[in-house]
ZAMARGU-4260 file (C-alpha; in steps of 0.2 Angstrom, whole numbers, plus 5000, padded with zeros to 4 digits):
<rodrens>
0) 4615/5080/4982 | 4624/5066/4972 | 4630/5065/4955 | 4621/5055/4944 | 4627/5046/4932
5) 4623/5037/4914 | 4634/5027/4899 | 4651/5037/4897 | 4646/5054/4907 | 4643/5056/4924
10) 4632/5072/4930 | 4636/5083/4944 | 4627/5096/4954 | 4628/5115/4951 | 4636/5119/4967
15) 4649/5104/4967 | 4666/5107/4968 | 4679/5095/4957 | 4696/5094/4965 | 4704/5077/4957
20) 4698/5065/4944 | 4707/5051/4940 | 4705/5038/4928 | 4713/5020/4924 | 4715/5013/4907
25) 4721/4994/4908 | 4737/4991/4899 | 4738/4982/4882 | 4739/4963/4886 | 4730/4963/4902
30) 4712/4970/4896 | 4698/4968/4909 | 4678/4963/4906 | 4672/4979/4896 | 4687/4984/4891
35) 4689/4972/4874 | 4693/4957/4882 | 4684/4945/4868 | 4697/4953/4853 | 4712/4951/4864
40) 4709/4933/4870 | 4707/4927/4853 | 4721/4934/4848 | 4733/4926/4863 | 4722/4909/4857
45) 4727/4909/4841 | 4745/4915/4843 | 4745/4899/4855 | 4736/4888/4841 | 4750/4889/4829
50) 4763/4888/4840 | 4757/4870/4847 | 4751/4867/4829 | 4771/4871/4823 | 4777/4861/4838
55) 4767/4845/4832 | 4772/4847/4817 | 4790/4846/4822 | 4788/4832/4833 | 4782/4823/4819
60) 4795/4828/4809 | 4809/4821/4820 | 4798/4805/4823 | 4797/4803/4801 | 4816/4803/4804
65) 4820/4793/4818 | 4809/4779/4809 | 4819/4782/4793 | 4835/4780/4803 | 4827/4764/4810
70) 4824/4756/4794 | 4841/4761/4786 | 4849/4752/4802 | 4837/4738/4797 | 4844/4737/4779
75) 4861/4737/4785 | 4860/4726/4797 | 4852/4714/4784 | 4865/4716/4770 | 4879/4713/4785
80) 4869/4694/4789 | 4866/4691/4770 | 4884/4697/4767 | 4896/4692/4781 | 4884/4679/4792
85) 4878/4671/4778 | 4895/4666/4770 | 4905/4662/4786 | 4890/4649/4790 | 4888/4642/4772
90) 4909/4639/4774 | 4901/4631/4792 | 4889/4618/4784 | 4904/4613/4769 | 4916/4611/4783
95) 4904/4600/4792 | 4902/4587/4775 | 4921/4586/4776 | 4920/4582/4792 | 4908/4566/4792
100) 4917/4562/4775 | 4930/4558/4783 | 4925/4550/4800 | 4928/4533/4802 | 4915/4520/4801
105) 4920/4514/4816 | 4921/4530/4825 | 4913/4532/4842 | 4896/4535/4842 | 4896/4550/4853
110) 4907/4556/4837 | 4891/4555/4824 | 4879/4563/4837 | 4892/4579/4842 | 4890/4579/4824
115) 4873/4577/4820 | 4870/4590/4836 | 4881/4604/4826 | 4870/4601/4811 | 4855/4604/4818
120) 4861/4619/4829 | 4869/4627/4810 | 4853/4623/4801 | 4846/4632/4814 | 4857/4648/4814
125) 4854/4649/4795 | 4835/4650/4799 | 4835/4662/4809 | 4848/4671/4797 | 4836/4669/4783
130) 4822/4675/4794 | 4830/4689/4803 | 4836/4695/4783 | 4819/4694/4777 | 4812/4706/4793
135) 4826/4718/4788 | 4822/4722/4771 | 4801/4728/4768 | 4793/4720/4754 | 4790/4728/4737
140) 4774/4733/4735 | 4771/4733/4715 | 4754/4725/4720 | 4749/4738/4731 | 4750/4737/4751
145) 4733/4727/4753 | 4740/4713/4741 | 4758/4713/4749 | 4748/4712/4767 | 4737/4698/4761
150) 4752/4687/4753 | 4766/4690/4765 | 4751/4687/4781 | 4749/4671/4773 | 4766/4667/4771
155) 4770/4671/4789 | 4756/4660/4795 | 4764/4646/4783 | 4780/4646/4792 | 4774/4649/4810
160) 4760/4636/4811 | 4747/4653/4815 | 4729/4654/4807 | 4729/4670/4799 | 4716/4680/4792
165) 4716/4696/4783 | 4703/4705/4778 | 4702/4723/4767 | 4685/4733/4772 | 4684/4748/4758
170) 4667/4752/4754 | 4668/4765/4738 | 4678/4763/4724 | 4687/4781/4730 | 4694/4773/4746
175) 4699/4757/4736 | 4710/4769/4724 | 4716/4781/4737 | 4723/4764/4747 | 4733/4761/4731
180) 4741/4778/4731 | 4751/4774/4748 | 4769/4772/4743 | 4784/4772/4751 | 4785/4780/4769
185) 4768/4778/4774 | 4764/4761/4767 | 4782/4752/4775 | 4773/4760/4790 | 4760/4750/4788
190) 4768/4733/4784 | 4779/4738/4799 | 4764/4738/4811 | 4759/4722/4806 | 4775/4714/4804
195) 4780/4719/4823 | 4763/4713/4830 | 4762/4696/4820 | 4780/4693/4827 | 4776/4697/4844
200) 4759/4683/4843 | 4771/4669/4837 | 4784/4672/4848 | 4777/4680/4864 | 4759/4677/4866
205) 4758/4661/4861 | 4743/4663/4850 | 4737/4650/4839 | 4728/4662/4827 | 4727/4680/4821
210) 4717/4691/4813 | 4722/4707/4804 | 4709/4720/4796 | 4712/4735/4786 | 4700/4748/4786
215) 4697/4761/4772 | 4688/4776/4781 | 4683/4794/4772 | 4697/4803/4784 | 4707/4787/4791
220) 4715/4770/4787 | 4713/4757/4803 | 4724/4744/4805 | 4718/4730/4817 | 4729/4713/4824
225) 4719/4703/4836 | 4727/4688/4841 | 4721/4674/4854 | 4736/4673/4866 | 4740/4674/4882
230) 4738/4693/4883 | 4749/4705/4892 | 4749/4703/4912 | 4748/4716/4924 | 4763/4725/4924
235) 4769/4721/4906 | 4766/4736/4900 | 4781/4743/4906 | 4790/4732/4897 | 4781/4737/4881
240) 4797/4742/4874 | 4803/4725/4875 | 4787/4718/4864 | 4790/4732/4851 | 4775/4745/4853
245) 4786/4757/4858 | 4793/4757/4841 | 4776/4754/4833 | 4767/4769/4844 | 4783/4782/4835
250) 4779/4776/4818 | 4760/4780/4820 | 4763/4798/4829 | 4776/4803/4813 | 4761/4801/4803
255) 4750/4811/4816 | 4742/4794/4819 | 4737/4786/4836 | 4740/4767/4843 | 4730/4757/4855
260) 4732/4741/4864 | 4718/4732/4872 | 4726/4716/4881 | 4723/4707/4897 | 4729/4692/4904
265) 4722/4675/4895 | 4712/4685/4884 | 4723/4688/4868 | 4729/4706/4863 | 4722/4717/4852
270) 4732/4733/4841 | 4724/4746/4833 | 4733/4758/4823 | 4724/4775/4814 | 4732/4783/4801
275) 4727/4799/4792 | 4723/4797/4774 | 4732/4817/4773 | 4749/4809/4780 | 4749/4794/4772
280) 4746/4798/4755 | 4760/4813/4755 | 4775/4802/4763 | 4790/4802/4753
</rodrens>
């Protein structure tokens, strides 16, 4: 006769004999179906949680600092052009007066246009001096980031010859107050983002215009650059570095923020940078 058997006990015949009775517990840490498996797993699941959540975290951490070393290198650089640059090529342009005060009216021809060349070329320099200075040092933003966006796109689209737009999209009185309290950190991050893709219309894409919208969401602020250029080609992307995204993606990531590009090839490029309000509003 067989045993029988039921939940948690098992039923043997009169006349059987027992001889051996073994039984196998699973070790800790490697339960089986039936055995606690659901407690265990969420346990592993949530130890592994934290420890991805406290390797974000540090990943952005080391991105806030490697953007703060950036923009100190910036501010350095632009003090060294103001300071050192910037004299030596004001002691250029008096040098050059003297020099035409003193040439001869009669002097050979090809004399006043080596001049007028070495003019040009120094007005030139100190252009791009100027400009370079301005890109090193962020704006201030006592009116607020929206306002510094609109006035200083404007400006840029002054001196580049762009059609620029900008518009602000915030829909409650909450997400208009909540843009005002970026500061600092998270608001140069911002400007930064626009900065770089502005630049990289004028001189790269060949745009001839260029829209930029912010966007005021309940959990996000969206930046948006579409220009009209001539796109990135096939194969560009792996230059991205060159183009400045590459810097642009680390600034959105220390923020825990994302960065997209949609281009193609005749049909204009398009950024779009998301930024937690949670980030953004607690930068230093």
């Amino acid at each position: 006769m067989l045993a029988s058997t039921s939940p948690g006990h098992v039923y043997l015949p009169e006349d059987a004999v027992v001889r051996d009775v073994s039984i196998s517990v699973p070790p800790t840490g490697h339960v089986q179906p039936g055995w606690g498996h659901g407690v265990t797993a969420n346990q592993e699941l949530l130890a592994a949680r934290a420890e991805i959540e406290r390797l974000n975290a540090r990943v952005r951490e080391l991105a806030t600092d490697l953007v703060r070393a950036q923009e100190a290198e910036r501010a350095r650089l632009a003090r060294e052009l103001h300071d050192g640059l910037g004299a030596q090529l004001t002691a250029s342009r008096f040098a050059l007066a003297r020099i035409e005060t003193w040439l001869p009216m009669n002097a050979a021809e090809a004399c006043h246009e080596a001049l007028a060349t070495a003019n040009t070329a120094l007005d030139q320099l100190c252009e791009t001096s100027h400009r370079l200075v301005e890109e090193g040092h962020a704006p201030a933003l006592d009116d607020g980031l929206a306002a510094t966006l609109k006035r200083w796109i404007g400006d840029f689209g002054d001196t580049t010859h762009l059609l620029t737009t900008f518009e602000l999209i915030a829909d409650t009185p909450m997400l208009r107050e909540r843009l005002a309290t970026i500061q600092n950190d998270g608001a140069n991050t911002v400007f930064r983002i626009v900065q770089e893709s502005l630049n990289n219309a004028a001189k790269h894409a060949a745009a001839q215009g260029v829209e930029v919208t912010l966007v005021a969401e309940r959990r996000f602020l969206t930046v948006t650059i579409k220009d009209d250029g001539r796109g990135l080609a096939r194969g560009a992307r792996a230059k991205a570095n060159r183009f400045g995204l590459a810097g642009m993606r680390a600034r959105c990531e220390a923020f825990g923020g994302t960065l997209k590009v949609v281009s193609q090839a005749g049909q204009g490029t398009q950024i779009r940078a998301r930024l937690p309000w949670d980030t953004l509003c607690t930068a230093r």
